[in-house]
LUMDO-571756 format. One record per residue (C-alpha): x, y, z; residue in three letters; chain. Coordinates in pm, 1 decimal. Layout:
<c1 X	c2 Y	c3 Z	type ALA	mol A>;
...
//
This chain:
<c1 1794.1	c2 1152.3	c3 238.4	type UNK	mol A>;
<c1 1903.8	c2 802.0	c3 174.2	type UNK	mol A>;
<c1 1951.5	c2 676.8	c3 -218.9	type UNK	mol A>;
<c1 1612.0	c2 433.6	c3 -121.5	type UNK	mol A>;
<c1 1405.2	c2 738.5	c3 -29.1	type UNK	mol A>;
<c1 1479.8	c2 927.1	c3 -349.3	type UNK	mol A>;
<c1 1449.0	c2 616.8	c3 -571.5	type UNK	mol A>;
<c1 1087.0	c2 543.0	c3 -408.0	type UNK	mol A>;
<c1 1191.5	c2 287.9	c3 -186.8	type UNK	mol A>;
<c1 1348.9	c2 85.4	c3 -488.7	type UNK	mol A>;
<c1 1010.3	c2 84.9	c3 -673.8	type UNK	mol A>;
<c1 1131.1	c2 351.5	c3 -960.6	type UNK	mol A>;
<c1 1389.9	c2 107.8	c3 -1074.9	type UNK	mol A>;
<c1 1107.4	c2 -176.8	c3 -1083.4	type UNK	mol A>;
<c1 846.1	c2 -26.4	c3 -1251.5	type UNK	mol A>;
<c1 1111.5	c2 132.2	c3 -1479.6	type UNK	mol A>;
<c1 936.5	c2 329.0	c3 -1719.2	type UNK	mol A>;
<c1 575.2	c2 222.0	c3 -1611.8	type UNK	mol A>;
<c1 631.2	c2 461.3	c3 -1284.9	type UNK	mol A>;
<c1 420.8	c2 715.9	c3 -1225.3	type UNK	mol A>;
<c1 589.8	c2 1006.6	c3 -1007.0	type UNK	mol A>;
<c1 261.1	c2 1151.2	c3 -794.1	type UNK	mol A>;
<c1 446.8	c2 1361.5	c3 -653.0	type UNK	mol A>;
<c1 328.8	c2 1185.7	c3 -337.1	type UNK	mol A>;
<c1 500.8	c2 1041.1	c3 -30.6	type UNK	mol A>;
<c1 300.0	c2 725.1	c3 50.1	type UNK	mol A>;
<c1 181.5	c2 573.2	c3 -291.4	type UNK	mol A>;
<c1 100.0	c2 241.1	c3 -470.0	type UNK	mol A>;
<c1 405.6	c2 51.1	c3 -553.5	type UNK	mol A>;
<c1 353.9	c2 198.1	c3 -924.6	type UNK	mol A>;
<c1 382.6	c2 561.0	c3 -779.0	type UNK	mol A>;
<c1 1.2	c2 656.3	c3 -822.1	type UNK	mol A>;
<c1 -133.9	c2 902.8	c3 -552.1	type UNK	mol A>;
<c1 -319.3	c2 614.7	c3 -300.1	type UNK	mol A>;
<c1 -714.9	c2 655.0	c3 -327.3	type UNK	mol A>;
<c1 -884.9	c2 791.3	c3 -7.7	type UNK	mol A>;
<c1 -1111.3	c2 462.1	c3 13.3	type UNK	mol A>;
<c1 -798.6	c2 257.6	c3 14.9	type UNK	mol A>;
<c1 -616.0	c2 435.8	c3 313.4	type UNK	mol A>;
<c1 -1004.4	c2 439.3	c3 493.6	type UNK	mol A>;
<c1 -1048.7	c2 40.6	c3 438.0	type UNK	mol A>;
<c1 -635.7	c2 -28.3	c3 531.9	type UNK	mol A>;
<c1 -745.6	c2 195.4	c3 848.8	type UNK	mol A>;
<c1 -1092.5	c2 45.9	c3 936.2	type UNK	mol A>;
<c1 -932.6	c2 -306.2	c3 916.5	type UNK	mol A>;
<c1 -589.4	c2 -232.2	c3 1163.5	type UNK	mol A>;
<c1 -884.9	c2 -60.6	c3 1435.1	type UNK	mol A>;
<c1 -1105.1	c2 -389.4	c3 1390.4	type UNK	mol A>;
<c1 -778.3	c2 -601.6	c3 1449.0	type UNK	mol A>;
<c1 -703.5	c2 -369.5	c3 1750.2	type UNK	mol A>;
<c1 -979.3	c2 -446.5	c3 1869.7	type UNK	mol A>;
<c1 -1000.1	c2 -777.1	c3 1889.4	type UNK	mol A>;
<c1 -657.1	c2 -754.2	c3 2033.0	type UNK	mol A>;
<c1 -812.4	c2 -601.2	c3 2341.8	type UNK	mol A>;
<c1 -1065.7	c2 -793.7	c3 2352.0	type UNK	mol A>;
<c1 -857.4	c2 -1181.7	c3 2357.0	type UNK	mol A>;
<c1 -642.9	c2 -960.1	c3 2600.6	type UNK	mol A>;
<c1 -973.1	c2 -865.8	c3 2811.1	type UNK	mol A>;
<c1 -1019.4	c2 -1245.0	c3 2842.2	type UNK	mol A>;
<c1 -704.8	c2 -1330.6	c3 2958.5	type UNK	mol A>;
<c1 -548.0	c2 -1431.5	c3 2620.3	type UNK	mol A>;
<c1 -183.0	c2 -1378.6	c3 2598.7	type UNK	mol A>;
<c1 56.5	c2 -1379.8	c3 2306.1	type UNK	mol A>;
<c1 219.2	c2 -1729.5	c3 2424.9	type UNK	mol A>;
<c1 -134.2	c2 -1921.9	c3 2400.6	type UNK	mol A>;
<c1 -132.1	c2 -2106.7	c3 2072.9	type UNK	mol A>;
<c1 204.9	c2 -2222.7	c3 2220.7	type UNK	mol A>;
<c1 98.7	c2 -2326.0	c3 2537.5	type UNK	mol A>;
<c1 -232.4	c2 -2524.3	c3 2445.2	type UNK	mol A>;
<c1 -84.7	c2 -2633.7	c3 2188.8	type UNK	mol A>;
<c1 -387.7	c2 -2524.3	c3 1972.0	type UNK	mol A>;
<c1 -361.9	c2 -2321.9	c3 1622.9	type UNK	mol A>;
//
């Protein structure tokens, strides 16, 4: 296990005193357990963004576009 690992990714020597050790591997930066509703809405969001993925890439969109057409 690497020294960033055990020190919670460098987070226990930020939050100093203020850390709170969950006991948990993925956390808030703090150390707090992450909330169920939190890791639901962070998922929700990625699918919706996958999806529209597909779909510019359905319709012939490629990752070189804004490039090419010079549009933003």
């Amino acid at each position: 296990m690497s020294s960033r690992t055990r020190e919670g990714g460098g987070n226990r020597l930020h939050w100093d005193e203020a850390y709170q050790d969950s006991g948990r591997v993925f956390t808030y930066q703090d150390g707090t357990a992450l909330k169920p509703p939190y890791v639901s809405q962070c998922c929700k969001l990625l699918i919706e963004r996958y999806g529209k993925l597909r779909q510019r890439h359905a319709e012939g969109w490629t990752a070189e576009w804004p490039s090419s057409t010079g549009r933003q």
